[in-house]
N, CA, C and O atoms as a DFTB+ gen file, in Angstrom:
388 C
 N C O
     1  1      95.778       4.404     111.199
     2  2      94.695       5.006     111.977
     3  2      95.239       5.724     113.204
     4  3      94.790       6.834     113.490
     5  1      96.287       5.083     114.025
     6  2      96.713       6.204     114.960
     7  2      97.655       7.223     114.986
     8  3      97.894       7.933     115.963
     9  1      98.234       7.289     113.799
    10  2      98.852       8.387     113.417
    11  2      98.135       9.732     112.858
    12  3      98.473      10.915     112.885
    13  1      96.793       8.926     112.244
    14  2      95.684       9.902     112.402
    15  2      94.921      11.087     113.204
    16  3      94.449      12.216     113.070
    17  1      95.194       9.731     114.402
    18  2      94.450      10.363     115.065
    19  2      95.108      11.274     116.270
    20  3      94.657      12.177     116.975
    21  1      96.628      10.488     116.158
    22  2      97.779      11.451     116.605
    23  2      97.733      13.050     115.998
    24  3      97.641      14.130     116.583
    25  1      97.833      12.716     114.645
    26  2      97.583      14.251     114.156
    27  2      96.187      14.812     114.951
    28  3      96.182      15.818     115.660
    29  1      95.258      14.135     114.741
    30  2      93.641      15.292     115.114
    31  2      93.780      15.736     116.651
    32  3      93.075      16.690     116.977
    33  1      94.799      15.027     117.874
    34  2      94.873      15.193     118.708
    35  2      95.460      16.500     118.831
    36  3      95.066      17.609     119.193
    37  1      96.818      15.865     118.296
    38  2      98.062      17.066     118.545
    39  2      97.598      18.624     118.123
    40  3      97.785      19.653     118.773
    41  1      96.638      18.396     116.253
    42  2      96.459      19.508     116.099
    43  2      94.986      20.557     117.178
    44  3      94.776      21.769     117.130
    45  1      94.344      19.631     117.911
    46  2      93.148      20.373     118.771
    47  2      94.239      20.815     119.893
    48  3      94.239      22.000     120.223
    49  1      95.101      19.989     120.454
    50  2      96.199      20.436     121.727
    51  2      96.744      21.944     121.296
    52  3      96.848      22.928     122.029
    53  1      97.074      21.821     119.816
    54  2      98.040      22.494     120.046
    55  2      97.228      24.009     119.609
    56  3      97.798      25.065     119.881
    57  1      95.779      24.021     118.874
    58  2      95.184      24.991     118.533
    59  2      94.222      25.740     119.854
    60  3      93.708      26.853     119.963
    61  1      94.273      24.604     120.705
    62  2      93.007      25.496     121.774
    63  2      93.435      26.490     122.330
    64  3      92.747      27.493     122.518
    65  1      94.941      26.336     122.768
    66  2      95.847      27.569     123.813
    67  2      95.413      29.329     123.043
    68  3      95.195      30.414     123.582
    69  1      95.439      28.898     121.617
    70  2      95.371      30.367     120.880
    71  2      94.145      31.419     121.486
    72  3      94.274      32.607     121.780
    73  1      92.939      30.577     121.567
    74  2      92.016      31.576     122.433
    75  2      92.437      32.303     123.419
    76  3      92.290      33.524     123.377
    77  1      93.069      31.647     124.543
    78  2      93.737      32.530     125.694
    79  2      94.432      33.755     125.032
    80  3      94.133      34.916     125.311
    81  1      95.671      33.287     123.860
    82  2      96.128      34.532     123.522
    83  2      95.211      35.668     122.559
    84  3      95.646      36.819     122.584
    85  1      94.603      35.542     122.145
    86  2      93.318      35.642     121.595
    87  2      92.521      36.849     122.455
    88  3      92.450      38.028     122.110
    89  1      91.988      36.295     123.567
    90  2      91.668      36.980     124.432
    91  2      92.446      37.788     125.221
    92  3      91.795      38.763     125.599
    93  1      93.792      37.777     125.701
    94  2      95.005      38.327     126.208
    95  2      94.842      39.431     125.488
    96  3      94.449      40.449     126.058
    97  1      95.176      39.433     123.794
    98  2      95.764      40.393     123.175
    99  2      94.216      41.601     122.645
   100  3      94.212      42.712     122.114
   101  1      93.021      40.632     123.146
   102  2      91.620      41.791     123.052
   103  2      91.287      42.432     124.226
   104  3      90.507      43.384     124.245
   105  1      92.023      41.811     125.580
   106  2      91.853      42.739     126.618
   107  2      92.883      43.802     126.620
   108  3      92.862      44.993     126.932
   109  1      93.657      43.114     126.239
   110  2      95.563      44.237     126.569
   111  2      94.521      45.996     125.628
   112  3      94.412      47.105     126.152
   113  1      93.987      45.581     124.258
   114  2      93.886      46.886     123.281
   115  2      92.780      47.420     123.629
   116  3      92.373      48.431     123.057
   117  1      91.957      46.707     124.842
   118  2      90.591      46.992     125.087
   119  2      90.907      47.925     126.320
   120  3      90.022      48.600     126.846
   121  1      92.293      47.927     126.780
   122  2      92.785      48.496     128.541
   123  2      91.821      48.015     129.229
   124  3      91.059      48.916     129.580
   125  1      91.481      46.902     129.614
   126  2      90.695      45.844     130.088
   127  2      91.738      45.652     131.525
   128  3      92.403      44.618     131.461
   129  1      91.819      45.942     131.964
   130  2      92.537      44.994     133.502
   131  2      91.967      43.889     133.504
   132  3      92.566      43.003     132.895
   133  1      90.537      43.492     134.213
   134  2      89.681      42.967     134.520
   135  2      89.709      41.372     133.566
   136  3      89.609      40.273     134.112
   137  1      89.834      41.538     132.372
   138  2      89.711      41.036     131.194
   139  2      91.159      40.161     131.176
   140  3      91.282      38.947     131.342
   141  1      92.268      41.211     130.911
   142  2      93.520      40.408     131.568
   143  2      93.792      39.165     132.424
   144  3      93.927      37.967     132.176
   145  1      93.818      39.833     133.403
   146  2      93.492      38.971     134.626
   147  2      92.722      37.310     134.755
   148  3      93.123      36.423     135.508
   149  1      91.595      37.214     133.852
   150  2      90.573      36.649     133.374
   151  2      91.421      35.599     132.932
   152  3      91.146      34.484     133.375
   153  1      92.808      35.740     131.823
   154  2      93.636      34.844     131.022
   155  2      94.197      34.195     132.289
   156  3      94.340      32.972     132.274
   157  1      94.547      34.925     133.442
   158  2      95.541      34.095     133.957
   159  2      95.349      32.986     135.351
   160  3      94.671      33.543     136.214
   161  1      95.666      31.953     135.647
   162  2      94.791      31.353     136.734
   163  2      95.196      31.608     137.838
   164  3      96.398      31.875     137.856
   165  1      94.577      31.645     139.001
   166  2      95.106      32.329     140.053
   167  2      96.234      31.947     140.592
   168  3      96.848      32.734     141.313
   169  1      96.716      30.660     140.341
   170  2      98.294      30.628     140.984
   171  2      99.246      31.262     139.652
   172  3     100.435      31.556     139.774
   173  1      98.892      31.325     139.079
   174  2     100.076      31.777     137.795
   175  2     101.140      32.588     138.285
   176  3     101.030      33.431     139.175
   177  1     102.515      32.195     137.455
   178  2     103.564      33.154     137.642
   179  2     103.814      33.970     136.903
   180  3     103.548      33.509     135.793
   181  1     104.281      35.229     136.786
   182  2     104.582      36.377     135.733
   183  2     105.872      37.084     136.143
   184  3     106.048      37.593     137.250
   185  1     106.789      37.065     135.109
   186  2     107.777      37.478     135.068
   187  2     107.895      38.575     134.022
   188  3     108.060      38.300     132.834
   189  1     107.825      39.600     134.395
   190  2     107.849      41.088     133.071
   191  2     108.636      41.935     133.064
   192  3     108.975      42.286     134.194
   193  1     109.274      42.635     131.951
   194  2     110.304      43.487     131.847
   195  2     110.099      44.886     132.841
   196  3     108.972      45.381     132.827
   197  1     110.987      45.436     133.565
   198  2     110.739      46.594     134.416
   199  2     110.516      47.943     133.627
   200  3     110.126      48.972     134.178
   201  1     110.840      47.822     132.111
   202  2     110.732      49.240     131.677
   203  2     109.420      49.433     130.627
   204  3     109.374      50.279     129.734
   205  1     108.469      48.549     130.912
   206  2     107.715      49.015     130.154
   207  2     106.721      50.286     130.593
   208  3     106.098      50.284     131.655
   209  1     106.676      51.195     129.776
   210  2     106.133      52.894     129.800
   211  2     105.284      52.726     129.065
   212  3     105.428      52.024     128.064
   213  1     103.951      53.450     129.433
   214  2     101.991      53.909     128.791
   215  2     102.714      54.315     127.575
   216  3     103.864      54.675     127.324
   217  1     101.380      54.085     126.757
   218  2     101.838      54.603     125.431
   219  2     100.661      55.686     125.397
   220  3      99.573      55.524     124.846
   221  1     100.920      56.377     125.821
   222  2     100.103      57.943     125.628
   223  2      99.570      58.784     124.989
   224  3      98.642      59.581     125.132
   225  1     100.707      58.342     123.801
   226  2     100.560      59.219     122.646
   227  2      99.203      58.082     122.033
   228  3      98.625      58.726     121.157
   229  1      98.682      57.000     122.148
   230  2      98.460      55.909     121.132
   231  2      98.976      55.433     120.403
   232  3      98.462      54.437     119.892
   233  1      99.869      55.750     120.102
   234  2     100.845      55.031     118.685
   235  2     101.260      53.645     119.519
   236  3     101.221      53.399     120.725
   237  1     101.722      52.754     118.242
   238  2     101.854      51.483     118.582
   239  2     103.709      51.760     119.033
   240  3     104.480      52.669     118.725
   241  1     103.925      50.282     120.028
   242  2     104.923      50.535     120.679
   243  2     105.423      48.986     120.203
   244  3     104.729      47.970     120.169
   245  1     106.784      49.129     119.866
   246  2     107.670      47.958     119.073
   247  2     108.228      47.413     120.243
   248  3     108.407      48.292     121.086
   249  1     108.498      46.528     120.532
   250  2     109.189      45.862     121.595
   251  2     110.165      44.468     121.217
   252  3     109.545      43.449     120.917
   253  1     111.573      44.419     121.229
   254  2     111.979      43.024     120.968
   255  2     112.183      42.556     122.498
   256  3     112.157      43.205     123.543
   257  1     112.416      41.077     122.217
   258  2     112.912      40.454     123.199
   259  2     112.715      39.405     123.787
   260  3     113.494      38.764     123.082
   261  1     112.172      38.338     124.788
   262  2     112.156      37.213     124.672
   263  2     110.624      36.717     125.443
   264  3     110.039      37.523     126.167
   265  1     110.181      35.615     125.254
   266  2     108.504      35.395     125.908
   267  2     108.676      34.265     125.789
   268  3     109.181      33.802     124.766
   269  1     108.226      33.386     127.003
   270  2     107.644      32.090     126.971
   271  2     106.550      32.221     127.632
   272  3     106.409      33.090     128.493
   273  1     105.493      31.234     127.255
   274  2     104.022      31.061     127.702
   275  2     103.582      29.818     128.001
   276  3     103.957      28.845     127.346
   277  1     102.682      29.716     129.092
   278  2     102.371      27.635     129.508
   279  2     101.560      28.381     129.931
   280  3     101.599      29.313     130.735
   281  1     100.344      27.649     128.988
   282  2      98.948      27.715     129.465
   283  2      98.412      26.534     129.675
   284  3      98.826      25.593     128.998
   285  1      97.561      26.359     130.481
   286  2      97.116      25.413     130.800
   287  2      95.432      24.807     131.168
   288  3      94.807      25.366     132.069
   289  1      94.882      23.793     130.493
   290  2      93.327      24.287     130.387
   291  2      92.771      23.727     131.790
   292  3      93.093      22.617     132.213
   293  1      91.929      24.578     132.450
   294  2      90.935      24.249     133.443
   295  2      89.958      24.748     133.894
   296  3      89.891      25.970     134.034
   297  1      88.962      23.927     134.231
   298  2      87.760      23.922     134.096
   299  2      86.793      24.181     132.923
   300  3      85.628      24.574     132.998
   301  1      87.454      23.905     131.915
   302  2      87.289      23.809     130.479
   303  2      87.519      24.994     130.210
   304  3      86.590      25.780     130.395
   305  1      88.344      25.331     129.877
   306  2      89.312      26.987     129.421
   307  2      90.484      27.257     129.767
   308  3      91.110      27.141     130.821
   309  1      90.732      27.660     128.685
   310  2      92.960      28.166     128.848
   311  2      93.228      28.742     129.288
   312  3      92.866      29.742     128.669
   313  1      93.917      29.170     130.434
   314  2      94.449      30.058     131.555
   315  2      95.940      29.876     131.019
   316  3      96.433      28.847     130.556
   317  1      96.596      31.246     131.210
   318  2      98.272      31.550     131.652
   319  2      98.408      30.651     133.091
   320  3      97.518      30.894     133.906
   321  1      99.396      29.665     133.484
   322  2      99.833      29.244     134.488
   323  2     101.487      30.232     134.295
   324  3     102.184      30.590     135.244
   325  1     101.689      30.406     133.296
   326  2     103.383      30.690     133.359
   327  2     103.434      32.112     132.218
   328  3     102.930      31.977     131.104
   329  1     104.019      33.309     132.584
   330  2     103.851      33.916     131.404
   331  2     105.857      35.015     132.268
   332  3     106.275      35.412     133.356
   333  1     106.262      34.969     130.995
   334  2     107.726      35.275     131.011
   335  2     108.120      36.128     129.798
   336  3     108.078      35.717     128.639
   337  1     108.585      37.604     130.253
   338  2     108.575      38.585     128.838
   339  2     110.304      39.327     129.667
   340  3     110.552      39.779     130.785
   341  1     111.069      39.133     128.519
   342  2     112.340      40.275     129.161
   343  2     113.174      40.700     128.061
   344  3     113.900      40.091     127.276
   345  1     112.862      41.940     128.225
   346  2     113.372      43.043     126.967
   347  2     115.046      42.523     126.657
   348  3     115.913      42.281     127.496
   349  1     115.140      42.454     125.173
   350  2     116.544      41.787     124.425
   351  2     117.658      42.597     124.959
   352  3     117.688      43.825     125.042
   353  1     118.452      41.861     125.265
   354  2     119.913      42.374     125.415
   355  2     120.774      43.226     125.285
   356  3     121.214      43.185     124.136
   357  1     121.458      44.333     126.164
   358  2     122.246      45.181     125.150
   359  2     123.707      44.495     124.689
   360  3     124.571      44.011     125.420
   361  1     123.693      44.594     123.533
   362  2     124.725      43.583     122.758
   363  2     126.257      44.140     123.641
   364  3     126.672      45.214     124.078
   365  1     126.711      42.834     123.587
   366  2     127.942      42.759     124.140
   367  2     129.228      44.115     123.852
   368  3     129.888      44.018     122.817
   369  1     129.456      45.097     124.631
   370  2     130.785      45.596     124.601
   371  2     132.071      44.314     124.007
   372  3     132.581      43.289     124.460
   373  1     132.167      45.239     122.594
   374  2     133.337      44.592     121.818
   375  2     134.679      44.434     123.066
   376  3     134.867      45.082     124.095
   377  1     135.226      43.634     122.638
   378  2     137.225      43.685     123.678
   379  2     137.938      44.737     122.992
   380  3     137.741      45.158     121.852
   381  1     138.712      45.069     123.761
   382  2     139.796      46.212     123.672
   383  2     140.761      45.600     123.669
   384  3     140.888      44.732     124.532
   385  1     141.653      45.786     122.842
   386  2     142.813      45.291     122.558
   387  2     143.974      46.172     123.398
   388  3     145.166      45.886     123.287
């Protein structure tokens, strides 16, 4: 029984955060500022890559590279407390012999 209910826990923990992104990723296509903002709680930290450029044309824009996210629920709803994005690496200059 409590491994049960370990699962029904873990899986509501671990499914509620998705709304925030959910909503994140319907304000980001909506150009919502307002909406944005909304995801994140007012102390939150954000750490973001310096080169991201408008996509003007509309076409979709590919991006690799690295993201961590800690959301955190309050006042009954998922807020960004932590959101961390930084464009992948330029691969290492081989050695010269």
């Amino acid at each position: 029984m409590k491994r049960i209910l370990f699962l029904v826990l873990a899986s509501l923990w671990l499914a509620a955060p998705v709304t925030v992104d959910e909503a994140w990723a319907a304000a980001m296509k909506a150009n919502d500022l307002d909406a944005v903002m909304r995801c994140y709680a007012p102390d939150a930290v954000a750490w973001l890559p310096d080169t991201l450029v408008p996509k003007a044309s509309g076409k979709a824009v590919t991006m690799s590279g690295r993201f961590s996210e800690v959301a955190e629920k309050r006042n009954g709803r998922w807020v960004y407390v932590l959101d961390h994005a930084s464009a992948e690496p330029a691969p290492s200059a081989a050695p010269h012999n």
